[in-house]
C-alpha positions in Angstrom: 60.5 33.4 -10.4 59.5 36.4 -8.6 60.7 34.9 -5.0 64.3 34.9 -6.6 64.0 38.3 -8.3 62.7 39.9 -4.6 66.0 37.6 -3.1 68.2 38.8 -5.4 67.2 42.2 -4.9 67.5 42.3 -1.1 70.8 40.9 -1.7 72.4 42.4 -4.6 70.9 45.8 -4.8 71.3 47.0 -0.8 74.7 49.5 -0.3 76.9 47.7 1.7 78.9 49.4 4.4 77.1 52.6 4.9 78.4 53.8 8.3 76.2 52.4 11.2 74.2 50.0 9.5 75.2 46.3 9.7 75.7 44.9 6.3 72.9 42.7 4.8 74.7 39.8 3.8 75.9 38.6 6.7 74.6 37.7 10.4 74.4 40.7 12.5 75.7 38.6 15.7 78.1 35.8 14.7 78.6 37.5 11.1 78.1 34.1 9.2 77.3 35.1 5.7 73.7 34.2 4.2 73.0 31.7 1.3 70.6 33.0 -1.5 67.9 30.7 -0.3 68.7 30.9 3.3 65.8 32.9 5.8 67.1 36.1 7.3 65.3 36.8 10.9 64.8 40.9 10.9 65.4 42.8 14.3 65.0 46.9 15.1 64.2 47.8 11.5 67.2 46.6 9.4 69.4 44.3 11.4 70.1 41.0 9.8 70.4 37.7 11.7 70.3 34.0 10.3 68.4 32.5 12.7 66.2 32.7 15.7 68.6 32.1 18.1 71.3 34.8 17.2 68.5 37.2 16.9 67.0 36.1 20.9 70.4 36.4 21.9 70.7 39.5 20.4 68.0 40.4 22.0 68.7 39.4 25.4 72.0 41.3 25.1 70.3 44.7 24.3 67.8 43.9 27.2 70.8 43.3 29.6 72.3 46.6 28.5 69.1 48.5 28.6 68.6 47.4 32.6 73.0 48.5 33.3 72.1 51.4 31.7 69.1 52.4 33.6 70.9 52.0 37.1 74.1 53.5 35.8 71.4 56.6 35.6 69.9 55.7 38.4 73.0 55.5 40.5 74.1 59.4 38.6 70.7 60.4 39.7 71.0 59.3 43.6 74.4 60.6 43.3 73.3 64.3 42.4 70.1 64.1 44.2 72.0 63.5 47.5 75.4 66.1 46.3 72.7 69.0 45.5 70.6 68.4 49.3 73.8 68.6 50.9 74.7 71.6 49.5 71.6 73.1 50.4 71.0 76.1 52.7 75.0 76.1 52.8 76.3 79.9 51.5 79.3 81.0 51.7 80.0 85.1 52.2 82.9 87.1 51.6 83.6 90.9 51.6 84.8 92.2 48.5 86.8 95.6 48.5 85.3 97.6 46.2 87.4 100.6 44.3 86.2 104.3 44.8 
């Protein structure tokens, strides 16, 4: 009885749609909605998924976009590091007339 009660809690009492959070009825990756009695595989806190796989794949997708990520900043890095050197030592003068 009480497994039911804690089900039908997590199911029935959690706010659907707040902005930014998945909602918890339904399969974070391939949105397929969950049955009362069906498992529900937990990733990063409070994303739902309905089985192992979606949540690896999942997974494997936010690992892929950690590594882009990382040499997108690693190329924006390079990038300045070798625009700022260049610049280096380089000053430009001008005389300004100045009003008595």
């Amino acid at each position: 009885m009480a497994t039911s009660l804690a089900c039908s809690f997590f199911f029935d009492a959690e706010p659907a749609g707040e902005h930014g959070m998945p909602a918890q009825d339904a399969c974070a990756l391939c949105a397929k909605h969950f049955a009362r009695d069906s498992d529900v595989f937990m990733y990063k806190g409070n994303t739902p998924f309905c089985s192992e796989d979606c949540r690896d794949e999942q997974m494997h997708l936010d690992a892929a976009y950690a590594r882009q990520a990382a040499r997108a900043a690693a190329r924006r890095q390079k990038q300045f590091s070798s625009g700022t050197a260049s610049g280096r030592g380089h000053r430009e003068s001008r005389e300004v007339p100045v009003a008595s």
